[in-house]
C-alpha positions, 0 to 999 in steps of 0.5 A: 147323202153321207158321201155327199155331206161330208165331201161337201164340208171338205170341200169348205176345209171343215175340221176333224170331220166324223160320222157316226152310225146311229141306225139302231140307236137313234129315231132320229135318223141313220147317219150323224155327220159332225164337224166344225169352223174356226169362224163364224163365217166358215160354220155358216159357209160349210152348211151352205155347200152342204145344202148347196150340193144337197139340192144339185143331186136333188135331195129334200132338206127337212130343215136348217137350224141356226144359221142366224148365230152360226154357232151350230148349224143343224143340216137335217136330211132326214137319213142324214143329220149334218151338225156345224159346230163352231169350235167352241161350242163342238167342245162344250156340246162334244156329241161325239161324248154324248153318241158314243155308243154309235160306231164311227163311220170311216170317212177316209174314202170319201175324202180322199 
């Protein structure tokens, strides 16, 4: 579901893409996927291909959040939660900050 995530926010030019290793850390679920847009558009256009490839290798979607605002879209996966920020509001939420106890999961591979 990671590979797939971020391959498909790639895909749709998401910016400074990041995971972040939360097992152990978080109920919530193992995996954190944050990027983000220049645009409306685009935050609302990277969430879609990520749901869209999430349903072609027939993973569940627990639940899609924000995509009226498009502001920051939430993409729950259950092991994996996928946050689309747009540029703004990735920099007044900075996850990153607030999860830095998390280790970084090295995405080079992936997106290559």
């Amino acid at each position: 579901m990671l590979e797939i995530a971020v391959k498909a926010a790639d895909d749709k030019r998401a910016e400074d893409i990041v995971g972040l290793d939360v097992r152990g850390i978080s109920v919530l679920a193992d995996y954190f996927v944050i990027c983000h847009g220049n645009s409306d558009k685009q935050v609302l256009a990277i969430a879609n291909e990520v749901v869209d490839k999430m349903a072609e290798h027939h993973v569940e979607i627990k639940r899609v959040e924000g995509k009226d605002s498009a502001r920051w879209i939430l993409v729950d996966l259950g092991d994996v939660i996928v946050h689309v920020f747009h540029a703004e509001e990735r920099e007044f939420y900075n996850l990153e900050k607030l999860w830095s106890d998390a280790p970084l999961v090295n995405l080079t591979a992936l997106v290559e």
